[in-house]
C-alpha positions as CSV (number, residue, x, y, z in Angstrom):
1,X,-1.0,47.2,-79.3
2,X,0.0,50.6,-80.7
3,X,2.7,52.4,-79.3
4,X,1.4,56.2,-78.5
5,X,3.0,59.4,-78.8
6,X,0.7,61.3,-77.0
7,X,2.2,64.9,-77.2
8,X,4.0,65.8,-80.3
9,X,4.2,68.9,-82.9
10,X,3.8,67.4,-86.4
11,X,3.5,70.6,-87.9
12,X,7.2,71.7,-86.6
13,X,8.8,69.7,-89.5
14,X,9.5,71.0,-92.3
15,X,7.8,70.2,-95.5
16,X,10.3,67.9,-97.0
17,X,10.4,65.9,-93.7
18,X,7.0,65.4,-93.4
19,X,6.9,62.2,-95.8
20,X,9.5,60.6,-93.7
21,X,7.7,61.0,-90.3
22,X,4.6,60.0,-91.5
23,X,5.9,56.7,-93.0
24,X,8.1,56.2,-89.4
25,X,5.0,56.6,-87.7
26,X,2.8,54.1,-90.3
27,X,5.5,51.6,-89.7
28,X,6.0,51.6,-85.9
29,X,2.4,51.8,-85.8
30,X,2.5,55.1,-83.4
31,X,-0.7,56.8,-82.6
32,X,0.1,60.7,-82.6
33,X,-1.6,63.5,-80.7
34,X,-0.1,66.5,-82.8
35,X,-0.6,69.2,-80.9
36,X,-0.3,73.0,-81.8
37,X,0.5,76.2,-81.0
38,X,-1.4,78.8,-82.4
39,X,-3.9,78.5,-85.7
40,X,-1.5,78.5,-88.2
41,X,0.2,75.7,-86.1
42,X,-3.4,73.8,-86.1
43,X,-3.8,74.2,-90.0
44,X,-1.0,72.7,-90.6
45,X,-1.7,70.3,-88.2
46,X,-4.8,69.6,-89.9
47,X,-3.3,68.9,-93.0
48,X,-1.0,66.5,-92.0
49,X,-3.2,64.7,-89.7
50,X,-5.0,64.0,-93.3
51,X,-2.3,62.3,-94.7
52,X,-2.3,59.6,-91.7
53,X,-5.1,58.2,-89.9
54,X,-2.7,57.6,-87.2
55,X,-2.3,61.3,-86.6
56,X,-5.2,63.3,-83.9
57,X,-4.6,66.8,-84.5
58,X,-5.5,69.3,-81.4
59,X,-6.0,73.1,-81.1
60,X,-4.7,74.7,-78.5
61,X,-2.3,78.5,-78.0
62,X,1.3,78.5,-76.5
63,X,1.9,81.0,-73.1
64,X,4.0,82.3,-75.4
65,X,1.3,83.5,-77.9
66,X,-1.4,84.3,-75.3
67,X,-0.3,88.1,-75.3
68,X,-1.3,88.1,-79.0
69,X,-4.6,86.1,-78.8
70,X,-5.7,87.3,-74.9
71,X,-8.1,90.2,-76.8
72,X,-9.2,88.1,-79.7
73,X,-10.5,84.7,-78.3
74,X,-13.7,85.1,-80.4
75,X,-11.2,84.4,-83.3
76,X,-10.4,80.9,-81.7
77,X,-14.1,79.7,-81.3
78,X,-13.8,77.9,-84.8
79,X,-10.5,76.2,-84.3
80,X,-11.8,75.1,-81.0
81,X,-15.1,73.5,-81.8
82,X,-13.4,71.3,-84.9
83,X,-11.1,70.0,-82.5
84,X,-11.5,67.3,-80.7
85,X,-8.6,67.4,-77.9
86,X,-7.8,70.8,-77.0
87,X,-4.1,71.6,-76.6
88,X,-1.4,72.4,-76.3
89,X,-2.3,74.7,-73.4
90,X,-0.8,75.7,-70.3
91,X,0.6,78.4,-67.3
92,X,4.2,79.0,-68.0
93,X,6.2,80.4,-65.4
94,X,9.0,78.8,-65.8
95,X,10.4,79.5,-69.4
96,X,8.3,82.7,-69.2
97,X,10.2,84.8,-67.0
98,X,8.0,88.1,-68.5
99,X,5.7,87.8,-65.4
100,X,3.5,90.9,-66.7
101,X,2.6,87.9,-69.9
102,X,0.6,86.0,-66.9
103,X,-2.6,87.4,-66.9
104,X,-2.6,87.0,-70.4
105,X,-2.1,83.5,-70.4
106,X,-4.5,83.2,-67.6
107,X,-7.1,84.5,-69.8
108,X,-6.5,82.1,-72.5
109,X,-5.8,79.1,-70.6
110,X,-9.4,79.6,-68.8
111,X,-10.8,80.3,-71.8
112,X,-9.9,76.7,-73.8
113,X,-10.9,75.2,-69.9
114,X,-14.4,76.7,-70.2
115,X,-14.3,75.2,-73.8
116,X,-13.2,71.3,-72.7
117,X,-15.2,71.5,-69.9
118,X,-18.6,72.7,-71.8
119,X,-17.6,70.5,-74.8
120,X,-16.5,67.5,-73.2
121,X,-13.4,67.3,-74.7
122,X,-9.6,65.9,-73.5
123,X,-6.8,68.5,-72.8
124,X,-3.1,68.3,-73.1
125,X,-1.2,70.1,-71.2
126,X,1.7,71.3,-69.2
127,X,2.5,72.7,-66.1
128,X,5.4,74.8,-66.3
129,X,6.4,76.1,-62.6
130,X,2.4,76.8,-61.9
131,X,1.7,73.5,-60.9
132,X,-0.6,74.2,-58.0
133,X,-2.5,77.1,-60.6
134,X,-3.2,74.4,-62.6
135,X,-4.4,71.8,-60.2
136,X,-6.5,74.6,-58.9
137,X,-8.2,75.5,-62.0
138,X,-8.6,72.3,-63.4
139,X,-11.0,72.0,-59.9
140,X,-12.7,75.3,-60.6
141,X,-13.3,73.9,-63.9
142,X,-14.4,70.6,-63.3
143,X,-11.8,69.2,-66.1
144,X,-11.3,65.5,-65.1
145,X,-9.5,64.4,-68.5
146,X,-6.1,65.7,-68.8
147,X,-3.0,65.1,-70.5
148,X,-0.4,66.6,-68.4
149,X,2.8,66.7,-70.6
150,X,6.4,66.4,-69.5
151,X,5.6,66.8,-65.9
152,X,8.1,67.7,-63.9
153,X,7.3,69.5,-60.8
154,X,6.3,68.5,-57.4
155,X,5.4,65.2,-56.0
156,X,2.6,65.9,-54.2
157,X,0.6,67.9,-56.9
158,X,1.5,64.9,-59.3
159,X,-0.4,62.7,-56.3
160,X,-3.2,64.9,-56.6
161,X,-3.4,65.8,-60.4
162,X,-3.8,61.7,-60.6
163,X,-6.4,61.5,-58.2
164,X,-8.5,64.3,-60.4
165,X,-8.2,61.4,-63.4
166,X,-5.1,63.1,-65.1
167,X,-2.6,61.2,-67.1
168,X,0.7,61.6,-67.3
169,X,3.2,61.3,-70.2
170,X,6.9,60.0,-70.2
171,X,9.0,61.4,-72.8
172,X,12.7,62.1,-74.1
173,X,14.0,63.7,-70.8
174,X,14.1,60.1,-69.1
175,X,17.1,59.3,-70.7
176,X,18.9,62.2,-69.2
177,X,17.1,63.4,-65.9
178,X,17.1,61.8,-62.4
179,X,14.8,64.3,-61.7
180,X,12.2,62.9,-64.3
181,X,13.2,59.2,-64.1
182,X,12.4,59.7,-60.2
183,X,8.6,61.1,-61.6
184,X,8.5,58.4,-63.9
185,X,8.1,55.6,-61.2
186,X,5.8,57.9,-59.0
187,X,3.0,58.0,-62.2
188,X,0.3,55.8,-61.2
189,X,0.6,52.5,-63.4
190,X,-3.2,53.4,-64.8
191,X,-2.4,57.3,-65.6
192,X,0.8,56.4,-67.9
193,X,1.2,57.5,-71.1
194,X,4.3,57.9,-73.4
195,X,5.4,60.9,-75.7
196,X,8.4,63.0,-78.0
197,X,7.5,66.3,-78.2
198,X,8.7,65.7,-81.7
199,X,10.6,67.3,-83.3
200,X,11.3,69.8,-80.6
201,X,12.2,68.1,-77.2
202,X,14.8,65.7,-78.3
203,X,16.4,68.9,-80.0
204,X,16.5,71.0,-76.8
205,X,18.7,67.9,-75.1
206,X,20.8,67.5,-77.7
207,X,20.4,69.1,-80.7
208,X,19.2,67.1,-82.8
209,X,15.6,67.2,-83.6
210,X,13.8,64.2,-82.5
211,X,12.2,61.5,-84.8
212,X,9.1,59.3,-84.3
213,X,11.8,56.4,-83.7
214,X,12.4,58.2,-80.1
215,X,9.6,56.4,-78.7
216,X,10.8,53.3,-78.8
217,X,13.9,54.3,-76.5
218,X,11.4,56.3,-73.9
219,X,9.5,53.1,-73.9
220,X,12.4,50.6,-73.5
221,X,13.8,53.5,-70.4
222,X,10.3,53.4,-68.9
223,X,10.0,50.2,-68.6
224,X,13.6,49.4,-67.2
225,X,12.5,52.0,-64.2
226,X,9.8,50.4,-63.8
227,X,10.8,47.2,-63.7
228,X,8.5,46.3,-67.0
229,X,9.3,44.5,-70.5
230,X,8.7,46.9,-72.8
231,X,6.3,44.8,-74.2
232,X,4.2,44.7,-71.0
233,X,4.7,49.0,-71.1
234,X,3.4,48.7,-74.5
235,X,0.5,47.0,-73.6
236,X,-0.2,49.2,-69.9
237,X,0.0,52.8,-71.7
238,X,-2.5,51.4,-74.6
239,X,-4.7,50.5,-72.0
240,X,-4.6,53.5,-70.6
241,X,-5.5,55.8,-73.6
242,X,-8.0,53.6,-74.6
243,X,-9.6,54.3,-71.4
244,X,-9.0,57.6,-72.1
245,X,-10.7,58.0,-74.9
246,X,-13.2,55.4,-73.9
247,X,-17.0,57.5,-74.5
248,X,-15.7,60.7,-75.2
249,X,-18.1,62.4,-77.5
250,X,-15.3,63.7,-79.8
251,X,-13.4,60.3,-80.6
252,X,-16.6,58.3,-80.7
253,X,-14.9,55.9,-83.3
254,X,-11.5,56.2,-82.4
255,X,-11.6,53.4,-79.7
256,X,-13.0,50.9,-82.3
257,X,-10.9,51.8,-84.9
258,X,-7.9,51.4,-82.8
259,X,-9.0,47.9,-82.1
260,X,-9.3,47.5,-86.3
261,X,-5.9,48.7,-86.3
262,X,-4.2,45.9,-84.0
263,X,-5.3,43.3,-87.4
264,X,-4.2,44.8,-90.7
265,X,-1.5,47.3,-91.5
266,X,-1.5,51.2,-92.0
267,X,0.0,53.4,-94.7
268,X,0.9,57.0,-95.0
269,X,-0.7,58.9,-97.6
270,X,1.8,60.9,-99.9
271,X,1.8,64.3,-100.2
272,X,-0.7,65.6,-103.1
């Protein structure tokens, strides 16, 4: 089975790294959701997502950008119909602190929901202090498939995000939180998921940015919590995306192709 990274920002490395993570990612056979931040963020996303069949790349617009694109989501249209998981989008009010930027990110986050939810289409996301927002509007909205990224507020929403169908992912903050290893065994065995936030997560802990070679030590953390091999995580989380994934009109082929994947290998395409 594939191990998944299923929140990450390709595009963050720079250009004479790229090679490198590509080729990590080919050999540990890690299927990537690249997400991004902005459109620039989703071009280059784009392009390196070309170099890796491994490698989904997503559209979505940070809080922190959503002052800049609040008046100009007619600009975003394009971006959001060629891709086909929208994120990464959010509420922030936690490393926000500007509350007067809310509204703004309001605006933008309903407007990528009204997208998913008329499209069909998967979004990652996080939570950010505005847990209950979220839950809230991804009711009013009808959005049933979510990646909720680097969870980390309360129980009780977590309960109730899972019972709307969200996944969850695990990622580099398990080696170092009680807080999120407590989270970790609360996720639902069917909505798990694992992640980096590569390059930029592992980086904020300790920094150092993060390589696609982080997984494996979420997974083997994960599973120790949970009282799993990490062969048997492995195997759970797969399932999971694949279920995921399983009909959506925007990765009709990617279910089959990651069954073609589990019998011959996969190579990185060099840089032109």
């Amino acid at each position: 089975m594939l191990l998944i990274d299923a929140h990450a920002h390709l595009d963050n490395y720079p250009d004479d790294v790229v090679d490198r993570i590509l080729e990590e990612i080919a050999a540990r056979r890690i299927l990537t959701i690249s997400t991004a931040m902005d459109l620039p963020s989703y071009e280059r996303g784009q392009a390196i997502a070309s170099r890796c069949n491994l490698v989904i790349p997503a559209f979505g617009v940070h809080p922190r950008n959503a002052l800049a694109h609040a008046h100009r989501l007619k600009e975003l249209k394009d971006a959001i119909e060629r891709s086909p998981i929208l994120g990464e989008i959010r509420l922030d009010h936690c490393f926000v602190e500007d509350s007067t930027q809310y509204p703004a990110q309001r605006t933008v986050f309903e407007f990528f929901l009204a997208a998913a939810r008329d499209q069909g289409k998967i979004v990652n996301l996080h939570t950010s202090g505005a847990e209950a927002d979220v839950l809230d509007l991804l009711t009013r909205y009808g959005i049933r498939r979510a990646i909720v990224h680097w969870y980390a507020g309360p129980l009780d929403t977590l309960y109730a995000l899972a019972d709307r169908g969200a996944f969850f992912t695990v990622g580099v903050e398990i080696l170092f939180s009680p807080r999120i290893q407590t989270i970790a065994r609360e996720i639902p065995a069917n909505r798990l998921l694992t992640e980096t936030d590569n390059p930029d997560g592992l980086e904020w802990l300790t920094g150092a940015p993060g390589m696609p070679a982080a997984l494996e030590g979420v997974i083997e953390k994960l599973a120790e919590l949970r009282g799993l091999t990490p062969d048997l995580l492995i195997r759970t989380v797969g399932e999971n995306f694949l279920r995921l994934v399983q009909d959506d009109p925007w990765l009709s082929d990617l279910r089959t192709s990651i069954l073609e994947r589990e019998s011959r290998p996969v190579k990185a395409r060099p840089a032109d």
